[in-house]
C-alpha positions in Angstrom: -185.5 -130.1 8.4 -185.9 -131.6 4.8 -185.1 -134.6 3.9 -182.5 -135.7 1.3 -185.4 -137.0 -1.2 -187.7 -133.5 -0.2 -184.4 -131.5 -1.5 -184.2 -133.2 -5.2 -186.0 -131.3 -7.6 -188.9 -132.3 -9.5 -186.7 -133.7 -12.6 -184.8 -135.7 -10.5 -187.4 -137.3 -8.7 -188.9 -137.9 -11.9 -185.6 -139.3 -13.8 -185.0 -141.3 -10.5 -188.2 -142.9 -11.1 -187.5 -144.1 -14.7 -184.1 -145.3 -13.8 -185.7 -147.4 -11.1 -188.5 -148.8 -13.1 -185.7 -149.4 -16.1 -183.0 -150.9 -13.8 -185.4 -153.2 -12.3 -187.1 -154.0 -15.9 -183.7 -154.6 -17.2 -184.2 -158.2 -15.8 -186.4 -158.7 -18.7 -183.5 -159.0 -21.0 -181.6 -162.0 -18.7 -184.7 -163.8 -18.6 -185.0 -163.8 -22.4 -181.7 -165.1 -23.1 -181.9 -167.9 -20.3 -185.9 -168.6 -22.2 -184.4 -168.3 -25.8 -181.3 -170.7 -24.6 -184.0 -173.0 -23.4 -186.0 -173.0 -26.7 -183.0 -173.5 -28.5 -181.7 -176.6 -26.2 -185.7 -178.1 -26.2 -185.8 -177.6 -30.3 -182.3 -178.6 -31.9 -181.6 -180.7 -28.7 -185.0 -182.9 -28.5 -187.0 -181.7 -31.5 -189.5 -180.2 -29.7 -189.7 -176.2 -28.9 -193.1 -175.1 -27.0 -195.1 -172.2 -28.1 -195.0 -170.7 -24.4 -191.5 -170.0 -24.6 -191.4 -168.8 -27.9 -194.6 -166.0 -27.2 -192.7 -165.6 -23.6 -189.6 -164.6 -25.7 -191.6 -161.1 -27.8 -193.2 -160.8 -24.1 -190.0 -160.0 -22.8 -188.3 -158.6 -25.6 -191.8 -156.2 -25.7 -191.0 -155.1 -22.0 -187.6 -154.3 -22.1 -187.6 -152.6 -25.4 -190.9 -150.7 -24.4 -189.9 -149.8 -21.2 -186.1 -149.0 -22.5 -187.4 -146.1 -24.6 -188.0 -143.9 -21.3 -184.9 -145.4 -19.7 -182.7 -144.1 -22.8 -184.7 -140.5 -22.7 -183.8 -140.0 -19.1 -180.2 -140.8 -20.2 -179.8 -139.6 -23.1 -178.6 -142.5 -24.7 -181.2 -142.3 -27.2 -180.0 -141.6 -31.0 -179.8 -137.9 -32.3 -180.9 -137.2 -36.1 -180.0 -133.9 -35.9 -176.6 -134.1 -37.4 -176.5 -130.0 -36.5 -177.3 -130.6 -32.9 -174.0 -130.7 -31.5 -172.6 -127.2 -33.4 -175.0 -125.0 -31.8 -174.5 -123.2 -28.8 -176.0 -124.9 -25.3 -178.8 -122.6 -25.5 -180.2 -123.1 -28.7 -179.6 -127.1 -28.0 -182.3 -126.7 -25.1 -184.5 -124.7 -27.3 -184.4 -127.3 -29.9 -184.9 -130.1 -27.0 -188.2 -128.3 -25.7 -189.8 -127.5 -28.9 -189.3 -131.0 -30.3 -190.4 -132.5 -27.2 -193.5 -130.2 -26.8 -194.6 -130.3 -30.6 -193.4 -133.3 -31.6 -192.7 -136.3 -29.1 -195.6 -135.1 -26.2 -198.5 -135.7 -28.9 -196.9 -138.3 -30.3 -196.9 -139.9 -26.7 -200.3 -139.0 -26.2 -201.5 -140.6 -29.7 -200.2 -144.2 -28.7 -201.5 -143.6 -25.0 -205.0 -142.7 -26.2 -205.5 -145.3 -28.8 -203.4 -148.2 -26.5 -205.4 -147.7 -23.8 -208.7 -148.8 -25.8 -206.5 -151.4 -27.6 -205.1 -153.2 -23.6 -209.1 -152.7 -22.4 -210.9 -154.6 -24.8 -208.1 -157.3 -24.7 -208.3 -157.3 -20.5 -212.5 -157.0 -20.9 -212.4 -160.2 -23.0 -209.8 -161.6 -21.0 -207.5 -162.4 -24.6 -205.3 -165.6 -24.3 -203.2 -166.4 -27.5 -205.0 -168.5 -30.3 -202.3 -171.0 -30.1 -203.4 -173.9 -27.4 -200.2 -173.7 -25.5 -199.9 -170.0 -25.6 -199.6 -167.6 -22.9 -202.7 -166.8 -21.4 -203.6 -163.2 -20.2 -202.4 -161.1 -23.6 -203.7 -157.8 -22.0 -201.1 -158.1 -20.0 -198.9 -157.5 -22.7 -200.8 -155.0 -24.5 -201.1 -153.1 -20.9 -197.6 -152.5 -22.0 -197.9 -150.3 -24.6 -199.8 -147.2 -22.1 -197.2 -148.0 -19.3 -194.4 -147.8 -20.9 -195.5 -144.4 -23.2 -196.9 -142.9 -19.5 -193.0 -143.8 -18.4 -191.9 -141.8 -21.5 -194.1 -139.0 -21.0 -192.7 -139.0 -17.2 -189.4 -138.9 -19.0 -189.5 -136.4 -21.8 -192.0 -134.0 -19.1 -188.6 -134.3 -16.8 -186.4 -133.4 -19.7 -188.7 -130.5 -21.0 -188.4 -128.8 -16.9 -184.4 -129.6 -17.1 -184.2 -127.9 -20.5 -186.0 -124.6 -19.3 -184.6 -124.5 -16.4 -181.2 -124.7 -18.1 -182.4 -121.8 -20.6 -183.2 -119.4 -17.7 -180.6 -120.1 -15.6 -178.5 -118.8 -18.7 -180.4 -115.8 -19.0 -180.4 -114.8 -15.3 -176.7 -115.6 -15.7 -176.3 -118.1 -13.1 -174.9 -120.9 -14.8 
């Protein structure tokens, strides 16, 4: 007998992935407040702010923006341009989704990916601390960012491309 996770289709094992990941990374955002609050109270409250914090602060802004991008995909809470979108019929809507996903967002993805990857290795091969001397040490840990978060997105838009065809021949088998 198959379990309930062997059941789910392929898109929703991948969209349940990127939920996860951008549920948990959602933390990010709580931190910075309570590490921007902190910076605030140590600056204006006892003239004295500390680099850490502030570089901590575009650390976790980074992560949850970088990681929110695939997390927005998956639920479509991303922002349309397409001001025509919505007046065509459901199947031309999926055709649009696939073929700007395929042509335009998929090599986009893999651009960043390819060049990112080079860009986190040589920081993590030099092991890259920040130039200020109380700065966060290990900045390819950042920069590891960048490839994560665009392999997340290409998780998302691959789910979304399978979704979308799947919707278009459903619709032309009939079996909506």
């Amino acid at each position: 007998m198959p379990t309930e996770a062997a059941k789910k289709s392929l898109p929703d094992r991948l969209d349940a992935f990127v939920l996860l990941v951008g549920r948990w990374l959602s933390w990010a955002n709580g931190l910075l407040v309570l590490v921007i609050v902190l910076q605030v109270v140590l600056r204006y409250g006892f003239g004295r702010g500390l680099v850490l914090l502030e570089e901590l602060e575009w650390h976790l802004y980074a992560l949850a923006f970088m990681f929110g991008l695939s997390y927005a995909l998956t639920t479509d809470a991303h922002v349309r341009v397409d001001l025509l979108h919505e007046r065509f019929p459901p199947k031309v809507q999926q055709w649009i989704e696939v073929l700007g996903t395929l042509f335009l967002l998929l090599p986009f993805i893999w651009a960043v990916l390819y060049h990112s990857t080079d860009f986190f290795l040589d920081s993590w091969v030099h092991n890259e601390r920040s130039s200020a001397p109380l700065g966060l040490p290990f900045r390819w840990a950042i920069k590891a960012v960048i490839p994560l978060s665009f392999a997340m997105l290409a998780i998302a838009a691959i789910s979304r491309v399978i979704r979308s065809l799947t919707a278009i021949f459903a619709s032309a088998d009939g079996t909506d």
